[in-house]
C-alpha positions as CSV (number, residue, x, y, z in Angstrom):
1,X,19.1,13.1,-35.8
2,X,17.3,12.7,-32.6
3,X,13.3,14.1,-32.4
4,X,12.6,15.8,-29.6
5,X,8.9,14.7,-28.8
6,X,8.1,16.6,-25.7
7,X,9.4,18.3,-22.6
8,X,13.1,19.2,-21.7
9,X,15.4,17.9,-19.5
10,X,14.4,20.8,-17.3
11,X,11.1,20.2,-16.9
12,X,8.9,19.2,-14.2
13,X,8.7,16.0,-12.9
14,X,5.2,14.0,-13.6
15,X,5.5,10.9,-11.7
16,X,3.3,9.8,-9.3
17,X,5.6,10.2,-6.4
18,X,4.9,14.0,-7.1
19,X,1.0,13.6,-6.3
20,X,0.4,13.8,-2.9
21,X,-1.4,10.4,-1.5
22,X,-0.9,8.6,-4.4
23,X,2.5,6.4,-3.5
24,X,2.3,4.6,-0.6
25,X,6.1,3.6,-1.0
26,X,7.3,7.2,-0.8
27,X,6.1,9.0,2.0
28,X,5.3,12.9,1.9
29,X,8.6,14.8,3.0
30,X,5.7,16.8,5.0
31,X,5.4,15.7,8.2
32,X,1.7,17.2,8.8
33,X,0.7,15.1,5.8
34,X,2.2,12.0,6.7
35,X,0.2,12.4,10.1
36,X,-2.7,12.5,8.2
37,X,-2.1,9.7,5.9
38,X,-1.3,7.8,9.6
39,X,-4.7,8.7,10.5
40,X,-6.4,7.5,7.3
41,X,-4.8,4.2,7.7
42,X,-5.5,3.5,12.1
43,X,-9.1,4.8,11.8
44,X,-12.1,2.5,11.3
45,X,-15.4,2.5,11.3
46,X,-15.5,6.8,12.2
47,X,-14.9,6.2,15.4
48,X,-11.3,7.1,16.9
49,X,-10.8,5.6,20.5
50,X,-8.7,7.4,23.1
51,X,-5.8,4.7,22.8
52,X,-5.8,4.9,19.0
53,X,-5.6,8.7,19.4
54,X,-2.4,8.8,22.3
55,X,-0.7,6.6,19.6
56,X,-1.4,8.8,16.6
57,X,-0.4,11.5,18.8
58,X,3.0,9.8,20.2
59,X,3.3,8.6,16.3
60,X,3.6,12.1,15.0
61,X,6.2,13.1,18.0
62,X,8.5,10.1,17.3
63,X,8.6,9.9,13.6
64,X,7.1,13.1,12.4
65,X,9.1,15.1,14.0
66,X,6.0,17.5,15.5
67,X,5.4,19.2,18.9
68,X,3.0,17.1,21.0
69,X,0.2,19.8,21.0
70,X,0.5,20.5,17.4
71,X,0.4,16.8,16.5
72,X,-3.4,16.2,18.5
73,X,-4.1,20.0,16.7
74,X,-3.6,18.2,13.1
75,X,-5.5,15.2,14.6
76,X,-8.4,16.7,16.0
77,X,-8.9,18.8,12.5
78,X,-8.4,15.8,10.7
79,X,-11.2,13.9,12.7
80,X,-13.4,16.3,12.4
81,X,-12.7,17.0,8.2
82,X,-13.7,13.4,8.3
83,X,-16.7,13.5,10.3
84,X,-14.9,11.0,12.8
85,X,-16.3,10.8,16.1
86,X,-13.4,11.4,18.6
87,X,-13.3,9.4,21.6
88,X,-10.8,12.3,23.3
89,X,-13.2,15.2,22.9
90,X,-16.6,13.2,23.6
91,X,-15.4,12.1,27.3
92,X,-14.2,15.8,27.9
93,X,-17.5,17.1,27.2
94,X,-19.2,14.2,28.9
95,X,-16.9,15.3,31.9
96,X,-18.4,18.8,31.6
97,X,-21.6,17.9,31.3
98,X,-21.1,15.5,34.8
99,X,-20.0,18.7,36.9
100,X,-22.9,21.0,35.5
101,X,-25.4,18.2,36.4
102,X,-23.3,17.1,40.0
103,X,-21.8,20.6,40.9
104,X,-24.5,21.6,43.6
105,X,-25.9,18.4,45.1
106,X,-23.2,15.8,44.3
107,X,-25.7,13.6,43.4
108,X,-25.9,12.2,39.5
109,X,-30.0,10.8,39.5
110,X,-30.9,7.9,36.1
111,X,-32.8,11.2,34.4
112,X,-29.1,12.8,34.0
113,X,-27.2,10.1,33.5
114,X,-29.3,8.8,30.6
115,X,-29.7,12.4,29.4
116,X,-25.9,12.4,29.2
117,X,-25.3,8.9,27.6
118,X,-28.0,9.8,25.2
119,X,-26.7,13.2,24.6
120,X,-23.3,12.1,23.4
121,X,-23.9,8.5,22.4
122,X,-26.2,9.4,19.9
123,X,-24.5,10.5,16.4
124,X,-24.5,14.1,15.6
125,X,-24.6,16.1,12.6
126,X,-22.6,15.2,10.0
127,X,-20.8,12.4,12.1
128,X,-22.0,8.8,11.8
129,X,-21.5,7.4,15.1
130,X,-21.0,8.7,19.1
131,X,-19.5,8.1,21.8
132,X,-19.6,3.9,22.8
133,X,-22.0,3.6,24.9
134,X,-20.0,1.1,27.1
135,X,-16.8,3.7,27.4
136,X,-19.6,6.9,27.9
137,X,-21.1,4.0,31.1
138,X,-17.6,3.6,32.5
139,X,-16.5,7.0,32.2
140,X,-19.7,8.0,34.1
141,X,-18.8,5.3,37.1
142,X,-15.4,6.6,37.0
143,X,-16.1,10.1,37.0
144,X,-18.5,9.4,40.2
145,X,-15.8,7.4,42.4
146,X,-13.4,10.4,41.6
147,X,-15.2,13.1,42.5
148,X,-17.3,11.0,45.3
149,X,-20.7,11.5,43.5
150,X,-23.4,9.4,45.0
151,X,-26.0,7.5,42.5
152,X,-29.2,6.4,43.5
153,X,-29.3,2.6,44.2
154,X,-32.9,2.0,44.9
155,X,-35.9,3.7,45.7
156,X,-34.1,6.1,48.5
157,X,-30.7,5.2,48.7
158,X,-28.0,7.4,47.1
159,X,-24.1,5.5,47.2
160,X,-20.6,6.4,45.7
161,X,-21.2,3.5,42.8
């Protein structure tokens, strides 16, 4: 005579391939979730760089099966859930603060530039790091050779750096 202890044949199933993020072996059969566990496993330190991010992005194209814009959507969130500073989103808005400051006189004086590295370089709420302060410097010399916006370069010369 057999004892029948617990649940039915028909019941749920309680192993740990059922709990999202807890087998690593089994991937979720949801594609914005096995972005995201992509995401936890690439990203160090808070800081996501603009490489890492293209490859998250192209990552969750390729074997995720998502739209490209929907794909950098789920990442950006992410980041942000995660109080990860993005590299993406802090050069944009260093771009956007460039063209307020150069828009008129295209001309980028040390007071802006350093108000701009400092700006976004510094942490901000609820994030623990900025933008690299070597990447915000190159940006800026970039941005300045594009757009042919003179820096000064002594005590009266202004030149395209």
């Amino acid at each position: 005579m057999a004892i029948n202890l617990g649940k039915s044949s028909g019941s749920a199933n309680s192993t740990p391939a059922s709990i999202p993020n807890q087998n690593l072996v089994n991937p979720p059969s949801d594609p914005v979730e096995a972005l995201m566990n992509q995401l936890s496993i690439k990203i160090f330190e808070s800081y996501c760089d603009e490489a890492t991010m293209n490859s998250l992005i192209q990552n969750g194209v390729q074997s995720c099966g998502l739209d490209m814009k929907k794909a950098e959507f789920v990442l950006a969130m992410e980041l942000e859930n995660k109080g990860v500073a993005n590299e993406k989103v802090l050069l944009a808005e260093l771009e956007a603060l460039l063209c307020q400051f150069t828009d008129a006189d295209k001309k980028l004086d040390e007071k802006e530039k350093n108000d701009a590295i400092q700006f976004l370089c510094k942490a901000r709420t609820g994030y623990t790091q900025g933008l690299n302060f070597d990447v915000a410097n190159r940006f800026i010399i970039a941005f300045c050779r594009n757009n042919r916006v003179k820096m000064k370069v002594g005590f009266f010369k202004w030149e395209i750096p």
